[in-house]
C-alpha positions in Angstrom: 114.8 81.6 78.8 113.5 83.2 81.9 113.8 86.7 80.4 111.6 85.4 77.1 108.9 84.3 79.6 108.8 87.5 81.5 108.7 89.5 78.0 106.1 87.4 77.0 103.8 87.8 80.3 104.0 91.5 80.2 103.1 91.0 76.2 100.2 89.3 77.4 99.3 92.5 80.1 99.7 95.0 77.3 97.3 92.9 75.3 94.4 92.9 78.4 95.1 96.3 78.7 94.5 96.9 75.4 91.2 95.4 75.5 90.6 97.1 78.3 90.8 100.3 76.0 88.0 99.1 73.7 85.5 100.1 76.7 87.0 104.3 76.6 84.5 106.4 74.8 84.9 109.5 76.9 86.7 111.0 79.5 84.8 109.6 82.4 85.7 106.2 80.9 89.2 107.2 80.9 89.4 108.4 84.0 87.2 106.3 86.4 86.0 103.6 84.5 82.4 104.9 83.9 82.0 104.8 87.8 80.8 100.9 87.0 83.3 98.4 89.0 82.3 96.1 91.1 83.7 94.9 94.4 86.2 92.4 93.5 87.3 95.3 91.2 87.9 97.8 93.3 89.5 95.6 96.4 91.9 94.1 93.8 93.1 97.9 92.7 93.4 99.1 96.2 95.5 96.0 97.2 97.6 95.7 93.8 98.4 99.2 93.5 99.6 99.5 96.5 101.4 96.1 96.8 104.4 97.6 95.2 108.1 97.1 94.0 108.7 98.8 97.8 106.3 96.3 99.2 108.7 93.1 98.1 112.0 94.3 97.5 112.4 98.1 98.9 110.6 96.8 103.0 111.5 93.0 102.8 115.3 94.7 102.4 114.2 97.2 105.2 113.3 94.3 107.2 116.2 92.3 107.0 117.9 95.4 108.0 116.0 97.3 111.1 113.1 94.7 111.6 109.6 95.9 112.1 111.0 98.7 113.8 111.9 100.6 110.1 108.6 99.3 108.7 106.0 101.8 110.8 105.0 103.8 107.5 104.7 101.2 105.1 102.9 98.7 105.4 101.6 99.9 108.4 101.1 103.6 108.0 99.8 102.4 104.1 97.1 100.0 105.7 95.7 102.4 108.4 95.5 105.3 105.5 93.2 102.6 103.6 91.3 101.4 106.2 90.7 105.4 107.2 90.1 106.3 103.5 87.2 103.7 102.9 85.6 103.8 106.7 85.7 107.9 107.1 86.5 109.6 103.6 85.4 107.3 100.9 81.2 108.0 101.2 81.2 111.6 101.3 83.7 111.9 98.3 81.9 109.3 96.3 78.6 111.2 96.7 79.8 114.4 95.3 80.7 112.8 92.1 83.5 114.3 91.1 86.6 113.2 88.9 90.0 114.7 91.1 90.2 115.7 94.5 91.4 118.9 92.8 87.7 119.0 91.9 86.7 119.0 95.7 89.3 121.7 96.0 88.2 123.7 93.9 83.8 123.3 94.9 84.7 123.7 99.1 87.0 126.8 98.5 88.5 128.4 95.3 90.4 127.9 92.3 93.6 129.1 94.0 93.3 126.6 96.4 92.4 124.1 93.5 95.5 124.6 91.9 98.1 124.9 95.0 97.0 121.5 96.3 97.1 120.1 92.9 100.3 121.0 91.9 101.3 119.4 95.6 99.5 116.2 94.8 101.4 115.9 91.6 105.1 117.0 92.9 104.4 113.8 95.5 103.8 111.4 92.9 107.7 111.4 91.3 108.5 109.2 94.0 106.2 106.7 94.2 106.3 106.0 90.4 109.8 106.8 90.2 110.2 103.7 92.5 108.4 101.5 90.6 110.1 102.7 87.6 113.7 102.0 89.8 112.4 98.5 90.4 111.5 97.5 86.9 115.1 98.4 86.2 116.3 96.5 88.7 114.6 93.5 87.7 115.4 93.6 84.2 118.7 94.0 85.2 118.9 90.5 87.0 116.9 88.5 85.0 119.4 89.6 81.6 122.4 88.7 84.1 123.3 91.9 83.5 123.5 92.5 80.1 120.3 95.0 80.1 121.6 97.6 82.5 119.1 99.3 85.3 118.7 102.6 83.2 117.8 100.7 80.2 115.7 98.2 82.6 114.3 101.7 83.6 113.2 102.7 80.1 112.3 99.7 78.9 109.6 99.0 81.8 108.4 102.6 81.4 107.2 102.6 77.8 105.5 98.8 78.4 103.5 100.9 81.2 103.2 103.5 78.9 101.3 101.4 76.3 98.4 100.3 78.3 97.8 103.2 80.6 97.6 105.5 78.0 95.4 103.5 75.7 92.9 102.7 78.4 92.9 104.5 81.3 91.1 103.3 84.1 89.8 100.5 82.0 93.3 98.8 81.5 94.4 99.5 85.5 91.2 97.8 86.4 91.6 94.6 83.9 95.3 94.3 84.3 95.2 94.7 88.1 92.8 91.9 88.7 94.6 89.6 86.5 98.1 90.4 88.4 96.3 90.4 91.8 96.1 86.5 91.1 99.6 86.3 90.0 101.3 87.9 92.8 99.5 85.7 95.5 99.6 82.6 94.0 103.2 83.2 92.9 104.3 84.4 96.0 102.6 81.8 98.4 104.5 79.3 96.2 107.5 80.8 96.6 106.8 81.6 100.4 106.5 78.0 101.0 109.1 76.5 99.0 111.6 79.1 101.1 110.2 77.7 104.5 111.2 74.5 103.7 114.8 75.7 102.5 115.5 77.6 105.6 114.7 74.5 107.4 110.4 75.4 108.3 108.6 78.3 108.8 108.6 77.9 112.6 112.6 78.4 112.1 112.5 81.3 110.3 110.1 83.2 112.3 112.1 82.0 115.8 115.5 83.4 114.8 113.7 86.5 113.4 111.9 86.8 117.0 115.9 85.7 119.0 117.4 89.2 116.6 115.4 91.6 117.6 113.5 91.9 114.3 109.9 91.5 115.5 109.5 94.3 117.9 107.4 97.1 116.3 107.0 99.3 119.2 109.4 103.0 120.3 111.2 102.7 123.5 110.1 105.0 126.3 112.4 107.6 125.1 110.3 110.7 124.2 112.7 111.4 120.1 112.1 107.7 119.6 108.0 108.0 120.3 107.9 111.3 117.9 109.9 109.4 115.0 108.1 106.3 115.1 105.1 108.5 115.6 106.2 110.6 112.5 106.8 107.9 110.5 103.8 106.6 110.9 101.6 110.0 110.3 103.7 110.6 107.0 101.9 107.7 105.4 99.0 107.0 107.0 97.9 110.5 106.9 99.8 112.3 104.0 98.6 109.3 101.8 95.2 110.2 102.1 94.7 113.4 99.7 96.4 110.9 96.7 94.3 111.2 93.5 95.1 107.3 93.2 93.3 106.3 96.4 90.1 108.8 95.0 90.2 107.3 91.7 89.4 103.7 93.1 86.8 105.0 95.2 85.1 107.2 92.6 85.6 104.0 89.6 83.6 101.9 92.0 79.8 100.8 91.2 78.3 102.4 94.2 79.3 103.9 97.4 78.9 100.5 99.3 81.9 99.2 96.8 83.7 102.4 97.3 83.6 102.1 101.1 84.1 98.4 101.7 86.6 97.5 98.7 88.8 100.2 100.0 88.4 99.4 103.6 89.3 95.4 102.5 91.7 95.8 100.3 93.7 97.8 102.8 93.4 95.2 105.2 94.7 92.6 102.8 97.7 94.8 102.1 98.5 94.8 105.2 98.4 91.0 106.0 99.8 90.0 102.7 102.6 92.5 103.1 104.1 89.4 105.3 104.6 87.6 102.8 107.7 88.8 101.1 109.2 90.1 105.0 109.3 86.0 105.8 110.6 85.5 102.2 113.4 87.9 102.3 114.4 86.8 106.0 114.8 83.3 105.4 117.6 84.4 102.9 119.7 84.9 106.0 119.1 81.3 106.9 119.5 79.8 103.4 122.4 81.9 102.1 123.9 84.2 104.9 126.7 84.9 102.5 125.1 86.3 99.7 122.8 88.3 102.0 126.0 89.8 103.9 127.0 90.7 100.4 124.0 92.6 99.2 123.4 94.0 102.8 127.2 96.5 102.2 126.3 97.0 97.6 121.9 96.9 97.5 120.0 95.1 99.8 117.2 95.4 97.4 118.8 92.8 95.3 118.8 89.8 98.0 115.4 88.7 96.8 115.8 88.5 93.5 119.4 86.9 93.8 117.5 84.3 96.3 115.7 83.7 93.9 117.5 83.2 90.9 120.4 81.2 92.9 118.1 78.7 94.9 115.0 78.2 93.6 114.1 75.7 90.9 113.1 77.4 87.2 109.8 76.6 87.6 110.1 79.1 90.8 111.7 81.4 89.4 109.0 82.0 86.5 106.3 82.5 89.1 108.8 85.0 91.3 109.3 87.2 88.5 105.9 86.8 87.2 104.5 88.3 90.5 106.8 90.7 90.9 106.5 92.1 87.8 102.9 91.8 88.4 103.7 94.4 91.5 105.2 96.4 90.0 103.0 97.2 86.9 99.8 97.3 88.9 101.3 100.5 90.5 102.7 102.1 88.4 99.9 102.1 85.9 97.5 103.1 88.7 100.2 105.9 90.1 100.6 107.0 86.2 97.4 107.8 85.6 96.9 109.6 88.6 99.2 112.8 89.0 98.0 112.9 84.7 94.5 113.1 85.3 95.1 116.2 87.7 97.3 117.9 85.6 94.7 118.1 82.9 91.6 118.2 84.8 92.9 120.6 87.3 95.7 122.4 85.8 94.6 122.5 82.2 91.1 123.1 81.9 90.8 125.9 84.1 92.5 127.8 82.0 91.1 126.1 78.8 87.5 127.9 79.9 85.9 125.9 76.2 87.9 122.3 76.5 85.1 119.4 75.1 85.4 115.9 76.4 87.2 114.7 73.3 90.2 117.9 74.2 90.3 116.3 77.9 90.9 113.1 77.0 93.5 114.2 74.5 94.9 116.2 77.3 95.2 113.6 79.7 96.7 110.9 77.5 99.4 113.8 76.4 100.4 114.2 80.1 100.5 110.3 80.8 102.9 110.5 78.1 104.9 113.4 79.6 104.6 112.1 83.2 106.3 108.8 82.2 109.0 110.3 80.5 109.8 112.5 83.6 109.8 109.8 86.2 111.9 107.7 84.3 114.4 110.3 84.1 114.2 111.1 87.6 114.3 106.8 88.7 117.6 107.1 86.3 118.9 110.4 88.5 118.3 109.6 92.1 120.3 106.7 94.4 117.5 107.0 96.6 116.8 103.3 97.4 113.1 102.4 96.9 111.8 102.6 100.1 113.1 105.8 101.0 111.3 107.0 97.7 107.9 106.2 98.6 108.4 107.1 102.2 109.2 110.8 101.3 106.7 111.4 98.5 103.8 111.6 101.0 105.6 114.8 102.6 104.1 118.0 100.8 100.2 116.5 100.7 100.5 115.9 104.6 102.3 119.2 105.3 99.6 120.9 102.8 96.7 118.5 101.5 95.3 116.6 104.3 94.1 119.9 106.8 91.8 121.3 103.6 90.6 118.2 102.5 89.5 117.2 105.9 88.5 120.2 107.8 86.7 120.7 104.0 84.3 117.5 104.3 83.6 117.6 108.2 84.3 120.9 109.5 81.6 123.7 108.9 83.5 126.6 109.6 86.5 125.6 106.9 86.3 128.4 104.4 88.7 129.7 101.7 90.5 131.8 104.5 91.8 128.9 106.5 92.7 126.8 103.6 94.7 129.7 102.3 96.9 129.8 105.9 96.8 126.1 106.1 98.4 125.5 102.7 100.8 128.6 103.0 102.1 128.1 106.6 102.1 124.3 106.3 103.8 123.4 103.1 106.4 127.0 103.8 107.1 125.6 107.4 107.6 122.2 106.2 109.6 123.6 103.2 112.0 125.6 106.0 112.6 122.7 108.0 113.3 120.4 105.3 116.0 122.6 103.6 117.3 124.2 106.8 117.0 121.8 109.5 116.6 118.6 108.5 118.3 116.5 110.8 116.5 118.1 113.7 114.6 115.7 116.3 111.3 115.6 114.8 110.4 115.1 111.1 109.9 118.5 108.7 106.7 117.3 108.0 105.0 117.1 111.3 105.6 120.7 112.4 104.1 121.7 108.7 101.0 119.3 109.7 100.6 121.1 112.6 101.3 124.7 111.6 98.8 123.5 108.7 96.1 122.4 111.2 96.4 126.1 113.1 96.1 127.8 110.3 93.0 126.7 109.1 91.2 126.9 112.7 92.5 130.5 112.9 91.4 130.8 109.4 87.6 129.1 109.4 87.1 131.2 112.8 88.6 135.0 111.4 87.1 134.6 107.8 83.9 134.6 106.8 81.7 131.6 106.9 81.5 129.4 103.0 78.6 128.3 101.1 80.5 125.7 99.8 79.3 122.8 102.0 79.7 119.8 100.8 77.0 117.2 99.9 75.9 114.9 96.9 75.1 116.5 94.2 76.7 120.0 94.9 79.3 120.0 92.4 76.7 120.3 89.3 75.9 123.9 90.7 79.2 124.6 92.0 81.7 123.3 89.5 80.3 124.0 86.2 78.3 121.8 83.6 81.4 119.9 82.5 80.8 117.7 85.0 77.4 117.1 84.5 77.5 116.3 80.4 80.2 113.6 81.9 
């Protein structure tokens, strides 16, 4: 019965998101809504899409396990990436009016750069969606009792993704996200509450979590310890911020006042409501300590679901699986839609020199198609737990992405030179390191940062000076009429 009521639910999303598709007459529809969402919008994408399956089952697991101590990247890396996106990053982007951050790529230095950092932006998205794909399987898994294994789960939550996104676009993320934004915080305050009271108050709960250890966030004075914790965080907070996803909300949003405050918000509200399922997965240890033991030696991503499903009354367990769900599609439709927008905009139609709106549009929906089909192969392929998944995909655009992008909007000097070195030493250093050494005492990715940062200095100082500042506006000149008849 449960599993009928879930089916229906995401028969219900598919249908908004099809509406949603009736508003696509172009490309720009597509890809970022006509640039027409308002606030409510916009703050509901930032928070939803990135209130994923890792936010509930892959960090409440984490937390059960290492406390706040394993949680530095996400959700408190994710937050501060947010908050950084919409208060520094969001206005300048938003006035150049482009569709990718490939675009800005390709107007501040070159089409070689264009293409490296877009090919990097893509690579990091198979495991983010791969994790949501992982967690739909999962889910379907214990909600059939079984009889639906994950890898079916997998495949089967994969193509009810696939329907919507690649119908409407941005249209059907927007639609769909707001609706499931209400779902998953009424359903899990419910929830929440209805676990307090089990584990004997919330005051309980949040006491024995303090007496273990499990509330303590902060390194200990020993200098590895600092530079992990301090890696950790810089992964996400920093390598999360040249991510086509975070762009697209900014660029779908009404005006540049929605694009800076909905981001800025809805970060915020990620990371407050990311509490939420951490108290719910920790009063599991007061409510069943068995089954927890259990899960904690096969998957600890299964003690919340199993909490669930063994304790809570139906009416419980529709909302639970309701919101979750809810999670999970909001980013993976969102996470889709990215990495396929950049491969045809950026990838694509530089070499297709003639492509019409009507071709990119095709294009795009053709690789929302193909992307799917590889990230549900690779969530069927890796034991990688969840967490770990979305924790390692922000690698290559920290080690490569973030120096250009940011030296490109508020340094003056930054000039095709020093993206070139920052790109080719970070991503080959990080690359090294990651093959070669990669239990050594400081992340693979923090040296490539680094190297990556050098490298452009040395570059934007020895290299000649570019034209290619940026401003509003500057793309019509810069990156060809397409963008303009958009």
């Amino acid at each position: 019965m449960l599993l009928w009521l879930v089916i229906a639910y995401l028969a219900v999303s598919v249908g908004i998101g099809l509406y949603a598709a009736t508003r696509v007459h172009n490309a720009r529809d597509y890809i970022v809504a006509g640039r027409n969402l308002p606030f409510i919008f916009v703050l509901a994408m930032v928070f939803a899409t990135w209130f994923g399956a890792e936010t509930v089952l892959g960090i409440s697991a984490t937390f059960i396990d290492e406390g706040f101590r394993g949680l530095i990247s996400d959700p408190l890396g994710a937050s501060i990436c947010l908050v950084l996106f919409g208060l520094v990053f969001a206005r300048p982007l938003y006035r150049m009016n482009l569709l990718t951050l490939g675009d800005f790529f390709r107007v501040r230095y070159n089409r070689g750069t264009e293409i490296a950092l877009s090919l990097a932006i893509i690579v990091s998205y198979l495991g983010w969606v791969g994790a949501q794909m992982a967690a739909l399987g999962l889910v379907f898994n214990v909600l059939s009792d079984g009889a639906i294994t994950m890898n079916q789960g997998v495949f089967i939550g994969a193509a009810v993704v696939l329907v919507y996104t690649l119908f409407g676009g941005m249209w059907s993320v927007a639609l769909t996200t707001f609706v499931q934004m209400i779902v998953i915080i009424l359903g899990l305050l419910y929830v929440t509450w209805l676990a307090g009271d089990m584990a004997g108050g919330f005051d309980v709960v949040i006491s024995k979590a303090a007496a273990e250890g499990k509330l303590h966030f902060l390194p200990t004075a020993d200098m590895l310890d600092i530079l992990a914790w301090i890696a950790a965080l810089l992964t996400m907070a920093l390598g999360s911020i040249p991510q086509q996803d975070v762009f697209q909300r900014v660029n779908s949003s009404r005006n540049e006042r929605v694009a800076m405050w909905g981001t800025t918000i809805g970060g915020l509200s990620y990371f407050f409501f990311a509490a939420v399922p951490l108290f719910l997965a920790y009063s599991a240890t007061l409510i069943d300590p068995a089954m927890v033991e259990r899960f904690m030696e096969e998957d600890s991503q299964l003690i919340l679901p199993n909490l669930i499903v063994g304790h809570m009354p139906f009416a419980a367990q529709v909302v639970f699986f309701g919101a979750l769900i809810s999670v999970i599609m909001s980013t993976a439709s969102g996470t889709l839609l990215a990495p396929s927008v950049t491969f045809s905009e950026n990838i694509v139609r530089g070499f297709w020199k003639d492509m019409n709106d009507r071709q990119l549009l095709l294009t795009t929906r053709a690789a929302v198609v193909a992307f799917t089909a590889i990230v549900a192969i690779y969530a069927v392929s890796t034991d990688a737990t969840i967490h770990s998944m979305v924790e390692s995909a922000y690698r290559v655009t920290l080690a490569g992405a973030f120096v250009p992008l940011t030296a490109g909007l508020f340094w003056k000097r930054a000039n095709n030179l020093g993206a070139t070195l920052a790109i080719v030493l970070g991503i080959g250093t990080w690359l090294f390191l990651e093959l070669f050494v990669p239990e050594g005492d400081i992340e693979p990715q923090l040296y490539g940062l680094a190297v990556s940062a050098l490298g452009m200095f040395v570059g934007g100082l020895l290299g000649p000076r570019s034209h290619h500042l940026p401003h509003a506006g500057h793309h019509h000149a810069a990156a060809g009429s397409h963008h303009t008849a958009r």
